[in-house]
C-alpha positions as CSV (number, residue, x, y, z in Angstrom):
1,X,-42.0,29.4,-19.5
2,X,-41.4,26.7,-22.1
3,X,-38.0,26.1,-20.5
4,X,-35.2,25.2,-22.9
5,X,-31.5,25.4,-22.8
6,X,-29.2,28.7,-22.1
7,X,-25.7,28.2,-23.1
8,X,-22.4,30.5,-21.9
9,X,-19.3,30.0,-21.6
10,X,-19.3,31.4,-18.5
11,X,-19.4,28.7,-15.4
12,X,-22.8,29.1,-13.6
13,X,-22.2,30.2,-10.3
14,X,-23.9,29.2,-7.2
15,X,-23.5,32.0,-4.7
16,X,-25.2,30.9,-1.3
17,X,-23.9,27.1,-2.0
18,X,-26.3,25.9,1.1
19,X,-29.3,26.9,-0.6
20,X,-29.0,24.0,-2.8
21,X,-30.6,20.6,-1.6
22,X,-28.4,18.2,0.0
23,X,-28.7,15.2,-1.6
24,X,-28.6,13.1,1.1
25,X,-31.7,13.7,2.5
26,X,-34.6,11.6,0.7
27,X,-38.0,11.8,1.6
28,X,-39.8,9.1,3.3
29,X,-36.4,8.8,5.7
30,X,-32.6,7.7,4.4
31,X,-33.0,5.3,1.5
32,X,-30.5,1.9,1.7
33,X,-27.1,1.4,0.5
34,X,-28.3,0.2,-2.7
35,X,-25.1,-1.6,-3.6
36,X,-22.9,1.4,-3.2
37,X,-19.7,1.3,-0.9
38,X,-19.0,4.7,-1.3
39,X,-20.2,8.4,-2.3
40,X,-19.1,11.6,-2.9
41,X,-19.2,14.9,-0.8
42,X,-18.3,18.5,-1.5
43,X,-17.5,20.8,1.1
44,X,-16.4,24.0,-1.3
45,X,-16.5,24.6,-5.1
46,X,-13.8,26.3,-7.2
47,X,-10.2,26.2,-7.1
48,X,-7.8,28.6,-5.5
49,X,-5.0,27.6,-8.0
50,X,-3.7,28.9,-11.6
51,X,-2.5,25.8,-13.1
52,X,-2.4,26.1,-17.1
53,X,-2.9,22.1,-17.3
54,X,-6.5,22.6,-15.9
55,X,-9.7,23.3,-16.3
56,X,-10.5,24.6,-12.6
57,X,-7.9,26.9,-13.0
58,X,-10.5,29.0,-15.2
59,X,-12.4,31.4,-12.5
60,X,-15.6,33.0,-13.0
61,X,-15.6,36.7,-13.7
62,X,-18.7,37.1,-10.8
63,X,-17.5,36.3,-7.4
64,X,-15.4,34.7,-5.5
65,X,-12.9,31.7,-7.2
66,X,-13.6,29.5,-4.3
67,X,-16.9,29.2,-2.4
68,X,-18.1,26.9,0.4
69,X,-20.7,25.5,2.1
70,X,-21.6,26.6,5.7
71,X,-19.7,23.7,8.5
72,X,-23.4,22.7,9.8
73,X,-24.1,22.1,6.4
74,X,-21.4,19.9,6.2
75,X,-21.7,18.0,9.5
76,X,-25.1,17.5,8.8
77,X,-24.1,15.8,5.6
78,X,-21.4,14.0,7.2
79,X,-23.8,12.7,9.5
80,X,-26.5,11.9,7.2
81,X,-23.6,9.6,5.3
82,X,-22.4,7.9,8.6
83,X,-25.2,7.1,10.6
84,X,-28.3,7.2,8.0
85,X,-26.9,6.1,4.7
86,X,-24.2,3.5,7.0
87,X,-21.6,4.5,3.8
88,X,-17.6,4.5,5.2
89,X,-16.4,5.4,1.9
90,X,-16.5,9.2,1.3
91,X,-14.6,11.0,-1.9
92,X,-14.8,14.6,-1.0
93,X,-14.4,16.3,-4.1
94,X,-13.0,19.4,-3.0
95,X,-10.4,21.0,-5.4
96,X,-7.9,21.8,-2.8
97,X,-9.3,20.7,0.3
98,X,-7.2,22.5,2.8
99,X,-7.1,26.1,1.2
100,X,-8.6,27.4,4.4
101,X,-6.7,25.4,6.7
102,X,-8.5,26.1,10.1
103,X,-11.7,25.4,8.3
104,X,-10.2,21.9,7.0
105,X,-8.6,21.2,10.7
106,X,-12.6,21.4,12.0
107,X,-13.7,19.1,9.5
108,X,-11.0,16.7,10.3
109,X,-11.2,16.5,13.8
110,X,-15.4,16.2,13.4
111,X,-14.6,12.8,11.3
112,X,-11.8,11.3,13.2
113,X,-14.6,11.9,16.6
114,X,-17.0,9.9,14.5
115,X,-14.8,7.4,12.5
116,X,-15.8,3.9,12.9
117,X,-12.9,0.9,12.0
118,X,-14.0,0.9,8.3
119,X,-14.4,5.0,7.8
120,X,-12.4,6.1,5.1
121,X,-12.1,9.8,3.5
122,X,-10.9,10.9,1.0
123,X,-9.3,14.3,0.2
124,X,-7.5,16.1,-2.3
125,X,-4.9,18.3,-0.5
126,X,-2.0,20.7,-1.5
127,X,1.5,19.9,-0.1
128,X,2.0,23.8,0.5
129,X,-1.3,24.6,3.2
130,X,-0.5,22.2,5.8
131,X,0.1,24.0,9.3
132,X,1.7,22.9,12.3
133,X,-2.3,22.1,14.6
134,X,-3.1,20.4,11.2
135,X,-0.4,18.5,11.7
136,X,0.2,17.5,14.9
137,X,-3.5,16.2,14.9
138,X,-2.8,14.1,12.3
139,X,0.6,12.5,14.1
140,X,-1.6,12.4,17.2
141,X,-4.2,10.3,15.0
142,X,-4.2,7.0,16.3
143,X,-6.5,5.2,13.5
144,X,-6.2,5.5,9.4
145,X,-9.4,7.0,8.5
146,X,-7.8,9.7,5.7
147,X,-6.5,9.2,2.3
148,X,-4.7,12.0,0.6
149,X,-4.3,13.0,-2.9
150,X,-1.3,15.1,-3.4
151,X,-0.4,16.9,-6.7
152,X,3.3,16.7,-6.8
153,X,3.7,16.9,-10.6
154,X,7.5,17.4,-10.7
155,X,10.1,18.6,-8.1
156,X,11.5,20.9,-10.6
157,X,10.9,23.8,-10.1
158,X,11.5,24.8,-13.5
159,X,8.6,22.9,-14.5
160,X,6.2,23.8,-11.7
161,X,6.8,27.7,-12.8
162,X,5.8,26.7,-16.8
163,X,2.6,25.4,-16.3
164,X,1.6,28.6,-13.2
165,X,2.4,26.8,-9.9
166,X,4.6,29.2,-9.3
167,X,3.3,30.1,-5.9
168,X,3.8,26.6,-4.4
169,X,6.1,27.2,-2.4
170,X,5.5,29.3,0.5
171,X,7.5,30.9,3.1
172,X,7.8,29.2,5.9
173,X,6.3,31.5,8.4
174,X,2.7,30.7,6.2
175,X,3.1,26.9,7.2
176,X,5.0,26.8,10.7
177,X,5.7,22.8,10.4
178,X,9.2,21.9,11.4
179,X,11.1,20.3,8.3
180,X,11.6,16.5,8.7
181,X,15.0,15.7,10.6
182,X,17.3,14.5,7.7
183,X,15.0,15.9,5.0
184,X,16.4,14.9,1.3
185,X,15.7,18.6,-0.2
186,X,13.0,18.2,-2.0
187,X,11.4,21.7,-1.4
188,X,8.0,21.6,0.6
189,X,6.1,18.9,-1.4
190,X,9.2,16.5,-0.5
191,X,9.5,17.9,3.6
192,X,5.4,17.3,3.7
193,X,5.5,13.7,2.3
194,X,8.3,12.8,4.7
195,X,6.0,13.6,7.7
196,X,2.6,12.3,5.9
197,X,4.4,8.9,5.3
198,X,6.7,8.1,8.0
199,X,5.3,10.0,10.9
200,X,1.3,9.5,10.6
201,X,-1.7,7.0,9.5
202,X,-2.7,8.5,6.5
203,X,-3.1,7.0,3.6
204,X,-0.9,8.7,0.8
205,X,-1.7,8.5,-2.5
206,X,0.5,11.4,-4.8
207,X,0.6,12.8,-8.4
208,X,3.8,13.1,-10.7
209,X,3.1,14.5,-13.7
210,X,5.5,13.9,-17.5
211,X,5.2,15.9,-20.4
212,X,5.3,19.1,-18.6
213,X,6.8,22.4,-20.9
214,X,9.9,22.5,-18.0
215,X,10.7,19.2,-18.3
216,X,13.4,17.1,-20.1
217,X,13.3,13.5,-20.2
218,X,15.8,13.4,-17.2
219,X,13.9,15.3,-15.0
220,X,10.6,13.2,-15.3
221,X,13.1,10.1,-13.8
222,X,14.5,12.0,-11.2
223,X,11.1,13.2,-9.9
224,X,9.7,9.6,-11.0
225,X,12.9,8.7,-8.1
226,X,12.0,10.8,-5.6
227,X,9.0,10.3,-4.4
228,X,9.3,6.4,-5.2
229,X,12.0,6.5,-2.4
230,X,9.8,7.8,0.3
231,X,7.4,5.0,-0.4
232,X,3.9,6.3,-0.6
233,X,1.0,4.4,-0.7
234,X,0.2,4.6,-4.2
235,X,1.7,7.2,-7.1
236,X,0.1,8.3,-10.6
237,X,2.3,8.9,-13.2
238,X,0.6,10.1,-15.8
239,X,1.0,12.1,-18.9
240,X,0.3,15.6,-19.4
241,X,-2.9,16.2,-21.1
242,X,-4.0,19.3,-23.0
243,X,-7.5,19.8,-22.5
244,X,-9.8,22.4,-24.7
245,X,-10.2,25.6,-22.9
246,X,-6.5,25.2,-20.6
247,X,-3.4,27.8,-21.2
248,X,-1.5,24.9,-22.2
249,X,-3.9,24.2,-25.6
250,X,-4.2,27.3,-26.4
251,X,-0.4,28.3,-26.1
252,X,0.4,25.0,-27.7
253,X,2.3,25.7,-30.5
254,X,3.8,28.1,-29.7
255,X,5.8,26.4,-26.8
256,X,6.7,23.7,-29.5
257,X,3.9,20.5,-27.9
258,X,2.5,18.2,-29.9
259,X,-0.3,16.4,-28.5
260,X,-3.2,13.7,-30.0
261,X,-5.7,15.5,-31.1
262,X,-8.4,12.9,-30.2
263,X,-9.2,12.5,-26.3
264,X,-7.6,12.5,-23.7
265,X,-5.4,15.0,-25.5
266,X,-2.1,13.4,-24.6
267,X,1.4,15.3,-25.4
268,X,3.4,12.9,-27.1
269,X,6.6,15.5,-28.0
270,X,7.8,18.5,-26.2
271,X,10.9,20.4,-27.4
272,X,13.0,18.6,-24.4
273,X,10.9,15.1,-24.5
274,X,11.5,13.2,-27.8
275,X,8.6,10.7,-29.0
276,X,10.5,7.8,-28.1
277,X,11.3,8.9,-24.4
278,X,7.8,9.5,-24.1
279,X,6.7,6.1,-25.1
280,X,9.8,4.7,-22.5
281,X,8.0,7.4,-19.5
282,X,4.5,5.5,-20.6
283,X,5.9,2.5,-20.2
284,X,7.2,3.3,-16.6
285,X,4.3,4.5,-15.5
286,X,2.5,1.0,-16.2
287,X,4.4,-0.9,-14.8
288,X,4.6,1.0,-11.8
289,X,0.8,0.1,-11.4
290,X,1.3,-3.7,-11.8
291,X,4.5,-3.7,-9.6
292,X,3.7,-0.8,-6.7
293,X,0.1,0.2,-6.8
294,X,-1.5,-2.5,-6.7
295,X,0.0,-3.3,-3.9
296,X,0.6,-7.0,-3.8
297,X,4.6,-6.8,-3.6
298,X,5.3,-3.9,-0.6
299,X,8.4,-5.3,1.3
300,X,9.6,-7.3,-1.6
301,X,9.5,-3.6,-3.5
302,X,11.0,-1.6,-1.1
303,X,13.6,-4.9,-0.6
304,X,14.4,-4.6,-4.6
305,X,14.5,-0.5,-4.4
306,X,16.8,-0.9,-1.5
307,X,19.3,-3.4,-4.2
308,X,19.3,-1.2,-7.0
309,X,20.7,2.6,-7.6
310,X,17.4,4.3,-8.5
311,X,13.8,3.2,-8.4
312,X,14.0,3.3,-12.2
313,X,16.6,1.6,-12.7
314,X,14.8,-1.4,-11.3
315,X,11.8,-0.8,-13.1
316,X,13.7,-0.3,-16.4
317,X,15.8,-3.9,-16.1
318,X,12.0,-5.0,-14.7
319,X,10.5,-3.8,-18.4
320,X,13.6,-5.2,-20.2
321,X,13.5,-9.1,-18.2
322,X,9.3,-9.0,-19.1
323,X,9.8,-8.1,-23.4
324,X,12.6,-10.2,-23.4
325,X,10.7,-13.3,-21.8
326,X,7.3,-12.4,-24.0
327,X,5.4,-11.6,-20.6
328,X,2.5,-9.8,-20.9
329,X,1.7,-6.9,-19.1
330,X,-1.9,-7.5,-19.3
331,X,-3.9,-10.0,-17.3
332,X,-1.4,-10.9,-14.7
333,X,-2.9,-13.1,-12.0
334,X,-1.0,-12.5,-8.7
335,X,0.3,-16.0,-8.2
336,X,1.8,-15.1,-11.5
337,X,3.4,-11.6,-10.8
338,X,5.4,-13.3,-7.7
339,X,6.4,-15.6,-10.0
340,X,7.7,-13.5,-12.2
341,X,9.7,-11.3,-9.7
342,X,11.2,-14.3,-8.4
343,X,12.3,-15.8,-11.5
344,X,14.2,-11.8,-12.2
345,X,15.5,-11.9,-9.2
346,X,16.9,-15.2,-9.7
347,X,18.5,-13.6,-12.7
348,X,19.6,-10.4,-11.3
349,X,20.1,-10.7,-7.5
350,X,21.4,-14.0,-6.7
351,X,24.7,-13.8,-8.8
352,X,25.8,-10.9,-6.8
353,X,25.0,-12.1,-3.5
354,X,23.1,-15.5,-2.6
355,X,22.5,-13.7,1.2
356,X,20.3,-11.0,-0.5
357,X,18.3,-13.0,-2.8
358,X,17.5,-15.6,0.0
359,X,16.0,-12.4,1.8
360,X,14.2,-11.2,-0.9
361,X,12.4,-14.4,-1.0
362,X,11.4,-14.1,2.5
363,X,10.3,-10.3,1.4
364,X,8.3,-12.2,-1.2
365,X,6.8,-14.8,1.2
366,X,5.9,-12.5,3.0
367,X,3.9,-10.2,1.2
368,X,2.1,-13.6,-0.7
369,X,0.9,-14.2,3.1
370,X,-0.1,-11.0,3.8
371,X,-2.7,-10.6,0.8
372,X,-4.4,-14.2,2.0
373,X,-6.8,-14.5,4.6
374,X,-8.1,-17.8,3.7
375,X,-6.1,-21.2,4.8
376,X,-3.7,-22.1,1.8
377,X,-0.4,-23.2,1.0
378,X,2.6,-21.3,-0.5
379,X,3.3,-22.2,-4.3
380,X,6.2,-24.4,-4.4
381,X,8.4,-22.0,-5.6
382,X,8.2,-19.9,-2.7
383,X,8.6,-22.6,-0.4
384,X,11.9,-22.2,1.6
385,X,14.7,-25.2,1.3
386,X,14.2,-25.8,5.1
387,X,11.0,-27.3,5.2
388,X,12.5,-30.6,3.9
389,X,11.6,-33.0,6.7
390,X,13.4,-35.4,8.8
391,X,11.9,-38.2,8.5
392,X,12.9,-40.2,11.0
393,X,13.2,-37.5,13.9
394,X,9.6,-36.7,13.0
395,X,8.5,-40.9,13.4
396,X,10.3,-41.0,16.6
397,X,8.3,-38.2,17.7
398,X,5.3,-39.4,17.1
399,X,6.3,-42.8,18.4
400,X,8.2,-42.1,21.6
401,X,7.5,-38.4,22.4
402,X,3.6,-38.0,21.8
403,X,1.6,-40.1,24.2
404,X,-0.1,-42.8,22.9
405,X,-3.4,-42.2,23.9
406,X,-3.8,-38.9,22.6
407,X,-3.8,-37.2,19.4
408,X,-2.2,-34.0,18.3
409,X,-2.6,-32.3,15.0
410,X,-2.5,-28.8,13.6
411,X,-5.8,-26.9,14.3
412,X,-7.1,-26.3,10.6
413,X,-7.3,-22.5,11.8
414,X,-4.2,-21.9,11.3
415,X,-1.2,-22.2,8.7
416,X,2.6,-22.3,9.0
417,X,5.1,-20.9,7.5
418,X,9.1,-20.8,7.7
419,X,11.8,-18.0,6.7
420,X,15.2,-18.4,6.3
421,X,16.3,-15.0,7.5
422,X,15.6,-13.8,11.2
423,X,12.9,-11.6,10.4
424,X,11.0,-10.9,13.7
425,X,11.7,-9.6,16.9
426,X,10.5,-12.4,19.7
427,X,8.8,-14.9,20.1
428,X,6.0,-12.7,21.1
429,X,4.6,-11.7,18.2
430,X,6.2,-8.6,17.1
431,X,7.0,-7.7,13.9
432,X,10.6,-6.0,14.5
433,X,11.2,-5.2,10.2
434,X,7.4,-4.0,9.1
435,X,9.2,-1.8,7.0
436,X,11.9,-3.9,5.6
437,X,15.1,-1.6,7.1
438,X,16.0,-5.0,9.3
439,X,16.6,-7.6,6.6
440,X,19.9,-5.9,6.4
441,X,19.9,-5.7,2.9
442,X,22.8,-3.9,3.0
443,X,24.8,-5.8,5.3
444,X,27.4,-8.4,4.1
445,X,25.7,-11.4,5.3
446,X,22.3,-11.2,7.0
447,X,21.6,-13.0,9.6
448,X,20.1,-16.7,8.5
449,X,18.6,-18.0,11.7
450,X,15.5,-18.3,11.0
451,X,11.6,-17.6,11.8
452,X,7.9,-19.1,11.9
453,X,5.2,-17.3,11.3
454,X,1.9,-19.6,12.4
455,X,-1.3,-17.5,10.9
456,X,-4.6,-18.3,12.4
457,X,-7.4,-17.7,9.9
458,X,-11.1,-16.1,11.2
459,X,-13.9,-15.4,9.9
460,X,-15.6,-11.7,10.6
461,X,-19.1,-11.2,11.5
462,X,-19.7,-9.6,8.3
463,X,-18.6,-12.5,6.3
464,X,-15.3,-11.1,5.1
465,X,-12.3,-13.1,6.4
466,X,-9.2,-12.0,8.7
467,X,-6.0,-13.5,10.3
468,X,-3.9,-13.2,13.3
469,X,-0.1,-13.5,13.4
470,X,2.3,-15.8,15.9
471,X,6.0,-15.5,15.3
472,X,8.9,-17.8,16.7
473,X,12.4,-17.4,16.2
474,X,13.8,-20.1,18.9
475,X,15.5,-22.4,16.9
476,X,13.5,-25.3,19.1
477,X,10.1,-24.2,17.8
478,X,11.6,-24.8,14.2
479,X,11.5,-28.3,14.3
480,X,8.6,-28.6,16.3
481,X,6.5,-26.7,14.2
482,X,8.2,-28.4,10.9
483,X,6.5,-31.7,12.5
484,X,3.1,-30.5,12.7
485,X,3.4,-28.8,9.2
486,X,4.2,-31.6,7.7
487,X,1.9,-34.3,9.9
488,X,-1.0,-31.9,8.5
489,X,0.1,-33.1,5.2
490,X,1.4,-36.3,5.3
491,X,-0.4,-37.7,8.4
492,X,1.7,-40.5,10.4
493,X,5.5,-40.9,9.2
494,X,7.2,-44.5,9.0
495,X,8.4,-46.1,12.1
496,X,11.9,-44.1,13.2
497,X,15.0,-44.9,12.1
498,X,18.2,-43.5,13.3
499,X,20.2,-42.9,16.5
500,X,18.4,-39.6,18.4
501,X,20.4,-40.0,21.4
502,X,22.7,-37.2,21.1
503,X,22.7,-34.1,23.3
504,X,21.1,-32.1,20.5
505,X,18.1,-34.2,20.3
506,X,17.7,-35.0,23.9
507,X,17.5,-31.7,24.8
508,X,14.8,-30.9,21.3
509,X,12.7,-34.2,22.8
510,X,12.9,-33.6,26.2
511,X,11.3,-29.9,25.9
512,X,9.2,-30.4,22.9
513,X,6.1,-31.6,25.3
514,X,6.6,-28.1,26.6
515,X,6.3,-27.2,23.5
516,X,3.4,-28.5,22.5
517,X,1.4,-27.3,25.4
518,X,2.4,-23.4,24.7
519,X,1.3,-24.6,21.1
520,X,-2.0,-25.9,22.6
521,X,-2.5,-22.4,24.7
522,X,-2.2,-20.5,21.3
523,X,-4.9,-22.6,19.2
524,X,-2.3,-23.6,16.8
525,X,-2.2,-27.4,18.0
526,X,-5.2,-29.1,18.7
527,X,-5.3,-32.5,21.7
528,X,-7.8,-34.9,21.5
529,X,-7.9,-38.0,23.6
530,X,-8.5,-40.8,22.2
531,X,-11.1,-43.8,23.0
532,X,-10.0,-46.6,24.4
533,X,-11.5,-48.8,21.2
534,X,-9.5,-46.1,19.5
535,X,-5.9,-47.5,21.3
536,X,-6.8,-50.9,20.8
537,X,-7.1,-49.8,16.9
538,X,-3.9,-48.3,16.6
């Protein structure tokens, strides 16, 4: 009666977690969206773990560290989310989501048996729970509708044992997944990313952590190294914090940390991290978010990782061409960032190997197509050399090939775009290098025949806006396509001049009706017949 505060400094503990409401259910029936995308779910509460860094690792001194909601609890929520509240975005906020790992197995497969194309959960997980059924469902999964967050932190083990994860690393017998073949010996953090990344759909996202009692400055790179060469989706790498209440604060001085006293709490000097490596580890870490994470650049990154010794190293001579320049690392619009990273490698590629750095641009190209859905141009300095037009090839086509009483243009669905490297498989469509392996980066001299890419732009039912892929790497389609790229932008050319009777361009001329016909078939080309008041105009 007369209500009123109670404070403890004990956590409040829920024992029978389903007897509190779900809050999903509304009365009156589900309410609307209400401009959210996404919302967040818990299936447990508590943490299994001791780390000193964190404030779940303090455990209640009445029951259990970790407690969870019944599974029709959970399904019912899940439902409720899915088909009521039409929300594809979950965050389950779970601690570790897999410390029961049958129990996270069930919740996976119920999901992935109601996942629609846009359904997207997310979950933190620990590298060390993952078992072999856990695991081959997610190789079997045939759609991305996961994202994990995995708490790496360092792979030192050194480190991991001074801040209490000192039971990460489990026999194997506990796990039962077979190591990656050609696994780099990064403990079983490292084996478990290999698989995640290269062998299933889920989205990774992981954790390094700098600043950590176990940790010199070196150790923070070569951590900072190894996971950026497996390529995950996204990484943090973020400074240690020492928050009120954690092992770490209170142990603090005594293990020789200095940290900000004012929020977040941030060590700035550990007795093996000076202040000025730690500003230079800050520094790395942002801009790994404008280079990596926000993931404008992926084949042109891995393409630059692949030309330099270490990850860091390129980031470092990255940091280095941006200060001396006076680019800011604020406020970067993406034409921008391309243009930037083309301008370093300009500097730092193309004296050592011209083959390389015309690759890279293709890299670039590339990934500046794949973030547009909309019909646009390339900026002129990504345009390759080769589109330079022949002018008079291109009149005679359109005065001796095309017939007269028709017209053929580019459809204004699509857009086209030429590589100098051969980047694609066939002519069918197939993407042979999605990963960037087959630009033969490493090779002496790549191979420079060619491809075209022709992307035709639609528009989704729900008003957002897609594209479709068409590549060609016969040398024949080249100029073909080159003339309908550049009719769309300079309509008719100038009456031909030149001879075109050699055996090169008979043999172009002669199929390039063919051509157009299978360019017709695909949408890319469009015929129109013209009137006869039309001809008599022309």
């Amino acid at each position: 009666a007369g209500g009123g505060f109670r404070y403890s400094s004990e956590p409040a503990v829920v024992g029978d977690l389903d007897s509190l409401p779900s809050i999903f259910v509304k009365e009156g029936g589900p309410d609307a969206r209400c401009g959210r995308n996404f919302v967040y779910l818990e299936t447990s509460r508590g943490c299994p773990n001791h780390c000193h860094y964190c404030l779940s690792s303090l455990k209640p001194k009445s029951g259990p560290a970790v407690r969870y909601f019944s599974m029709e609890r959970v399904f019912a929520d899940i439902d409720r989310i899915m088909n009521d509240l039409k929300i594809d975005k979950v965050r389950v906020i779970d601690r570790t989501f897999n410390d029961d790992p049958e129990r996270a197995l069930a919740i996976f497969r119920y999901i992935a048996s109601r996942a629609r194309p846009d359904t997207l959960f997310q979950f933190e997980i620990s590298p060390y729970k993952f078992t072999g059924p856990i695991v081959d469902f997610l190789k079997n999964l045939d759609r991305r509708c996961f994202q994990f967050e995995i708490g790496v932190q360092s792979f030192n083990r050194k480190a991991l044992d001074s801040v209490g994860r000192v039971n990460s690393e489990p026999k194997a017998a506990e796990t039962a997944v077979e190591e990656p073949a050609g696994g780099a010996g990064t403990g079983r953090a490292g084996d478990m990313l290999d698989i995640l990344i290269n062998e299933t759909k889920v989205n990774i996202h992981a954790d390094l952590m700098y600043g950590l009692p176990g940790d010199n400055y070196d150790d923070c790179v070569n951590s900072f190294d190894t996971l950026l060469k497996k390529m995950p989706d996204s990484v943090q790498f973020w400074q240690l914090k020492l928050l009120r209440g954690t092992r770490l604060r209170e142990n603090a001085s005594k293990m020789g940390l200095v940290y900000d006293p004012n929020p977040p709490y941030a060590v700035i000097k550990t007795p093996s991290i000076s202040v000025l490596e730690m500003f230079r580890l800050q520094k790395l870490g942002r801009y790994l978010d404008i280079i990596y994470n926000h993931g404008h650049l992926k084949l042109s990154v891995r393409a630059l990782f692949n030309l330099s010794a270490r990850p860091s190293e390129f980031f470092f001579q990255l940091i280095e061409f941006f200060e001396r320049n006076g680019i800011a690392e604020t406020a970067i619009s993406r034409q921008n960032l391309f243009s930037y990273v083309r301008r370093f490698a300009e500097e730092k590629v193309r004296p050592a190997s011209e083959a390389k750095y015309s690759v890279l641009l293709d890299c670039l190209r590339f990934d500046f197509i794949a973030g547009e859905s909309k019909r646009f141009s390339l900026p002129d300095f990504l345009k390759p050399e080769k589109m330079r037009r022949d002018q008079g090839l291109f009149g005679y086509i359109q005065d001796s090939v095309l017939r007269p009483d028709s017209a053929v243009k580019l459809s204004r669905a699509f857009s086209l775009f030429r590589f100098d490297n051969d980047i694609v498989e066939a002519a069918s469509g197939t993407e042979l290098f999605a990963d960037g392996s087959g630009f033969g980066l490493n090779a002496a001299e790549p191979s420079r025949r060619g491809a075209y890419m022709a992307v035709r732009h639609v528009a989704n039912a729900d008003g957002t806006f897609g594209s479709r892929r068409y590549w060609f790497n016969d040398p024949g389609d080249f100029l073909a396509l080159d003339y309908f790229y550049c009719a769309d932008k300079n309509g008719r050319f100038p009456p031909a001049e030149g001879d075109f009777d050699g055996a090169c361009y008979r043999a172009f001329l002669e199929g390039f009706p063919a051509r157009v016909e299978k360019y017709i078939g695909y949408g890319i080309v469009v015929s129109q017949n013209k009137s006869r008041q039309e001809r008599a105009n022309d």
